[in-house]
N, C-alpha and C positions, 0 to 999 in steps of 0.2 A: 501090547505094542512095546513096552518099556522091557519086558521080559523079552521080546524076540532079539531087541535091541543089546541086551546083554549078554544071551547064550552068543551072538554074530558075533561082538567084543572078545568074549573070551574064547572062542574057536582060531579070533585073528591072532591072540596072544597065545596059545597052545602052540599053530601050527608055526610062528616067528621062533618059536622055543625049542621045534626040532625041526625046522627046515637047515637042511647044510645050507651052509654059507659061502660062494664063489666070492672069493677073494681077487680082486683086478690089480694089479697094479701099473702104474703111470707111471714112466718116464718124467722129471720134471727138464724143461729146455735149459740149455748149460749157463742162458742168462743169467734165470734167476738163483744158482746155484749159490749156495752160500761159503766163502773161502776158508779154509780150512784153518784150524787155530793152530798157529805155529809156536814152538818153545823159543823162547829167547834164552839165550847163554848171558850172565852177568856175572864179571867178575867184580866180587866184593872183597875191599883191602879197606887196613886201615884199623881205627878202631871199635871193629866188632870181636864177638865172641870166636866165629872160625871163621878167617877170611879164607876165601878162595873162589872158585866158577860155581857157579849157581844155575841150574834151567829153572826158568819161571815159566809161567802160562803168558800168552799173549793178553796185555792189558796190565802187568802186573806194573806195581811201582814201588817206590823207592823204599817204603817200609814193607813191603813183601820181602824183598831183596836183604835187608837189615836182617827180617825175621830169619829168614831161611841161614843168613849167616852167624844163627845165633842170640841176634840182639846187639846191642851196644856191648861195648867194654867197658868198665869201670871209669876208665879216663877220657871216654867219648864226650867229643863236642857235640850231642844232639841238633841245634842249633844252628851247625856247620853244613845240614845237610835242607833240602826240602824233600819231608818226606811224601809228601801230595805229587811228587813228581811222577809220568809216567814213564817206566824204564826201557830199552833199546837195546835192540839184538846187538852184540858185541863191546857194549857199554864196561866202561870199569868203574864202577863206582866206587870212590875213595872217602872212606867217615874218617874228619878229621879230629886229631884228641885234643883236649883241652888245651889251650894258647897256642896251638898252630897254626902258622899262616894258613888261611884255606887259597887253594891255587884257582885264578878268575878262569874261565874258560872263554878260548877263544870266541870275540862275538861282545864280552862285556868289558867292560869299561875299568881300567886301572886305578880309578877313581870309585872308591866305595863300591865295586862290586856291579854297578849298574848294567843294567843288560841295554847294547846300544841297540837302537831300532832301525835302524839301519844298515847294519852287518849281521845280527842276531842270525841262525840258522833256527828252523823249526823247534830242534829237541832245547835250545836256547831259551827261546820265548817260553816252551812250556814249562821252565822249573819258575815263569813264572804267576799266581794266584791266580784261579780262573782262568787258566788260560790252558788247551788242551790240544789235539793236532787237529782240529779241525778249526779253531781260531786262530792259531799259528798261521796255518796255509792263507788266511783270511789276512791277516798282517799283510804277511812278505808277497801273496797277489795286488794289494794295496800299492807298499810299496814297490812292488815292479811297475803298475800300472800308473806309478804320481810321480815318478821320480825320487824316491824317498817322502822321509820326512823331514818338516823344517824345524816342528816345534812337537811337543809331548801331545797338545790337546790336540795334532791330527789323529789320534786315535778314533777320537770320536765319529769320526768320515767311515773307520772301518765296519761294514755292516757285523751287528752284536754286541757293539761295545758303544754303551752309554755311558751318563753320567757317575754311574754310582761305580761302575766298572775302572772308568779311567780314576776315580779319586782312591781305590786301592792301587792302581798301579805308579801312580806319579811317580813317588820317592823310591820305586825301583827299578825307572827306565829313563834312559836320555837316547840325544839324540845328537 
């Protein structure tokens, strides 16, 4: 019985071994299609090794960008930049060199740099910690839907962001 059982076994795995194989393929619906990775163009100036335009991969960030322009320069203010950021189709990323003003960008705050939560745009919010575009849109839906912000600790209203989240973000956001 255990002998019938094995010659049956191995006749199934003989004929799976040279039976052709009809290949089908399926159309998948354009729903679920997954969208295509697009190159972002960044131009990198400043104090790196060779500034100029850069294609990166979609997703890339601000030390991809640095890299691909080489690295730093000798006189670069590493510091000056966040390299955790992630980068933007027609972005100019500027590394700034040692005791350069760094220039605030639109959105933050003339005072120490702070990013206000209140004006901040998306690519704003994400240069900063933890904070990425799908947290970002979570911000600025917040504040569309509250009126703003009054004070720092409404963050914590924003679904995602706890306690330990706002205590990194305090000392680099106002309102």
């Amino acid at each position: 019985m255990i002998a019938a059982l094995a010659v049956t076994v191995a006749i199934g795995i003989l004929r799976g071994a040279v039976a052709p194989v009809e290949h089908v393929v399926v159309d998948a619906p354009a729903a679920t299609a997954t969208p295509a990775v697009v190159d972002l163009y960044v131009h990198v100036a400043g104090a790196v090794s060779a500034p100029g335009l850069y294609v990166l991969p979609a997703g890339a960030r601000v030390v991809d960008a640095v890299a691909a322009a080489g690295g730093f320069a000798d006189d670069a203010d590493p510091a000056g930049v966040n390299l955790a950021r992630t980068v933007t189709d027609g972005e100019q990323l500027h590394v700034p060199r040692i005791g350069e003003a760094v220039a605030v960008a639109p959105g933050a705050s003339q005072t120490g740099g702070l990013v206000d939560l209140n004006t901040a745009d998306s690519a704003q919010l994400e240069t900063l910690p933890r904070i990425g575009p799908a947290m970002a849109e979570r911000i600025i839906s917040w504040r569309d839907a509250n009126g703003g912000f009054t004070t720092v600790e409404d963050l914590l209203a924003v679904p995602g962001i706890g306690d330990k989240m706002l205590a990194s973000l305090r000392d680099l956001v106002t309102v």
